[in-house]
Structure formats: structure tokens, C-alpha cells
C-alpha positions in Angstrom: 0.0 0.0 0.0 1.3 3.2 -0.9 0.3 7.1 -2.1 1.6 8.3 -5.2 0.5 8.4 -9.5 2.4 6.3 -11.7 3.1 7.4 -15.0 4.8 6.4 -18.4 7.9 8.7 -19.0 10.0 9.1 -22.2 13.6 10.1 -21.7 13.4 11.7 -25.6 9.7 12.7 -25.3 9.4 14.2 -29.2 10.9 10.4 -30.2 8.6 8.7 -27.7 12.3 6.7 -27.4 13.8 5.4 -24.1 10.6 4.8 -21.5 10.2 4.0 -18.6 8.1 4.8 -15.4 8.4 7.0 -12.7 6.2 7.1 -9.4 5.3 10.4 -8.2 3.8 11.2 -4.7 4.0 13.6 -1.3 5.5 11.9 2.0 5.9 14.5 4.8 5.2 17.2 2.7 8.1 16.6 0.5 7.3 15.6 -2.8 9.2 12.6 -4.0 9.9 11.0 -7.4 11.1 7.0 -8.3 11.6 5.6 -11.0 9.9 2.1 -11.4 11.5 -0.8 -13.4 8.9 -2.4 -15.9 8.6 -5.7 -14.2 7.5 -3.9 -11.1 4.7 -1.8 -12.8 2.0 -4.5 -11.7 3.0 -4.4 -8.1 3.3 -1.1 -7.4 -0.7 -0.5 -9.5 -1.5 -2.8 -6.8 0.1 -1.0 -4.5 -1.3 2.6 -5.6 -5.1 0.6 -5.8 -4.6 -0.9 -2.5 -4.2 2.7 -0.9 -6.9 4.4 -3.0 -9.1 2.2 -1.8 -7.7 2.8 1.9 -8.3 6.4 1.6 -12.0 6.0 0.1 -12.8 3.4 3.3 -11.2 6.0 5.5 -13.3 9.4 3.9 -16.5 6.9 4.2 -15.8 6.5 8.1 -15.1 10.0 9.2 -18.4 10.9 7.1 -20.6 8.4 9.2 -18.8 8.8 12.4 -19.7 12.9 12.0 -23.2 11.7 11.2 -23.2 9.5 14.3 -22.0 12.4 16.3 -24.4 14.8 15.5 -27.2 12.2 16.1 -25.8 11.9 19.9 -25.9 15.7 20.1 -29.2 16.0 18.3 -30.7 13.4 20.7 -28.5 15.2 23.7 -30.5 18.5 23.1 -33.9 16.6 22.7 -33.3 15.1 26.6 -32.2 18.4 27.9 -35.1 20.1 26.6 -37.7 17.6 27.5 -36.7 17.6 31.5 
């Protein structure tokens, strides 16, 4: 699992000659470059797909548990002003 876009780089981009990929992506708000050898590309999709999916689960949580909370404080405020 890890952050970061993977892209298809030429090292003579008018040509399209010499490719190869490079993965992109911010850690400690530094950005950061690698380059990725081909045999690795499917790994590190994997990777990239494992943590996108991470991210998305993660969004979904804080969403419902900020729905969750202000139920409990909706609720709260009904009790207090029903005593």
C-alpha cells in the first residue's frame, strides 16, 4: 500500500524513445519521485489501488462517524429540553 501516481515517462519525449516509469507522490510534505522498473509496474498498481481504496474506506468513516456524532448531540439537546 502506498500514495503516489504512476506514469509512463520518455527520456526523448518528441521520439517517444527510451521509456520507462516514474512514481510520483508527497510523504511529509516533501514531494518525491522514483523511478519504477517495468517488471515492477503491476506491483506497485497494486500498491497505488490498494491505498486508494484505503483512503476512500477511511473518507467513508469519518463521514458516518460525523453523522453518528451529530445524532448523539441532536438526541442530547432533545433530553435536555424535554426535563
Amino acid at each position: 500500500m502506498r500514495p503516489g501516481c504512476l506514469s509512463l515517462q520518455y527520456r526523448k519525449p518528441k521520439e517517444k524513445s527510451g521509456a520507462y516509469y516514474q512514481l510520483s507522490y508527497t510523504y511529509q510534505m516533501k514531494s518525491k519521485t522514483e523511478y519504477v522498473p517495468a517488471e515492477l509496474v503491476p506491483q506497485i498498481e497494486q500498491e497505488l489501488a490498494e491505498y486508494k481504496r484505503y483512503r476512500e474506506l477511511t473518507a467513508e468513516w469519518v463521514d458516518l462517524s460525523i453523522a453518528l456524532s451529530r445524532l448523539k448531540m441532536t438526541q442530547w439537546k432533545q433530553t435536555r429540553t424535554s426535563n
